[in-house]
C-alpha positions in Angstrom: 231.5 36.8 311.8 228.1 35.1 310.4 225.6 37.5 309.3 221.7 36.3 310.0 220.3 38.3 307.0 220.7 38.0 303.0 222.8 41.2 303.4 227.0 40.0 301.7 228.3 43.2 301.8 231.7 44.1 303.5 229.8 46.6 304.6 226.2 47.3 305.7 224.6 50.2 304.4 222.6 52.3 306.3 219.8 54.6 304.9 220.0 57.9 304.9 217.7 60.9 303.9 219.5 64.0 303.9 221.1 67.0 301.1 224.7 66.1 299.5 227.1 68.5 298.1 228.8 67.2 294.8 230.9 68.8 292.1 232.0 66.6 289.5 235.3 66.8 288.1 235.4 69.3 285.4 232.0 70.8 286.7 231.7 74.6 287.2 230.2 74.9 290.5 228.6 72.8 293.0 225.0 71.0 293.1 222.7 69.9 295.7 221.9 65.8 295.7 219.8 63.7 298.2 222.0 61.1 300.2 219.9 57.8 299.9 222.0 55.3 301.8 225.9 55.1 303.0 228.4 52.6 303.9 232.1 52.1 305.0 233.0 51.6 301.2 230.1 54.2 299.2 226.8 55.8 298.6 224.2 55.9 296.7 222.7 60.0 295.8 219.7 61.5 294.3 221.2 64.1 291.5 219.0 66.2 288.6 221.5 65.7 285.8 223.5 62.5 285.0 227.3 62.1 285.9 228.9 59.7 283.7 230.7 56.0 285.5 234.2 56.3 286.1 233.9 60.5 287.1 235.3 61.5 290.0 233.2 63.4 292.0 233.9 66.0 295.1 231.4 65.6 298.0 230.2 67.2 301.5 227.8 65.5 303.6 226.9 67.8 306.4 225.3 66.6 309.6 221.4 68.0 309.1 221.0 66.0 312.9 223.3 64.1 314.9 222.4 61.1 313.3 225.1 61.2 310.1 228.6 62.5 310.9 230.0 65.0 308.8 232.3 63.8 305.5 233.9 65.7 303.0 235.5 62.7 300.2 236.2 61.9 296.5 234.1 59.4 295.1 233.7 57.4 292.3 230.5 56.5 289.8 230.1 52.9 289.4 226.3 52.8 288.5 223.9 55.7 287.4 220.6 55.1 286.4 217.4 57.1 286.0 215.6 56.7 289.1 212.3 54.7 289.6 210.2 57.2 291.0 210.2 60.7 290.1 213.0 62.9 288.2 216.4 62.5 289.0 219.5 59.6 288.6 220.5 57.2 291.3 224.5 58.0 291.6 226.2 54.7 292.9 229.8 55.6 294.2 232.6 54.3 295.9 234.6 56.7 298.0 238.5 56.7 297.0 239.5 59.3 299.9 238.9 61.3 302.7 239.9 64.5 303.6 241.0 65.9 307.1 239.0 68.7 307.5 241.2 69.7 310.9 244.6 70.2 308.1 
């Protein structure tokens, strides 16, 4: 289907503003993120400390309003990098699978 924007993504990401739950692999417990935009295939997160490309990396997005559905997936880093404005690193991640919350 042709696409009238710039956007060449498989899949469009939609911007988000709400907390993420993460625990990289090997981490000892969980830590709060910011969820900066999502698509079909990965996100993009707000975290305080840096987690190295290639980790896998646990993480709950719970539905603050009825705007973003509730997910609870593995990711992958691809891209970290400090972020622009303000304290923090920009985690780029694709999600490798989804788990059934209802098992």
């Amino acid at each position: 289907m042709p696409r009238d924007y710039d956007e060449k993504r498989d899949f469009i990401r939609v911007e988000v503003d709400c907390d993420i739950h993460f625990k990289p692999q090997g981490a000892g417990s969980e830590q709060i993120g910011r969820l900066a935009n999502l698509s079909g295939r990965g996100m993009m997160f707000i975290a305080a400390e840096e987690i190295p490309v290639d980790t896998p990396v646990e993480i709950r997005i719970a539905a603050e309003k009825q705007v973003t559905a509730p997910l609870h997936a593995m990711v992958r880093v691809v891209r970290m990098a400090k972020q622009r404005r303000g304290d923090g690193y920009e985690i780029g991640a694709i999600i490798t699978s989804v788990f059934d919350e209802n098992e």
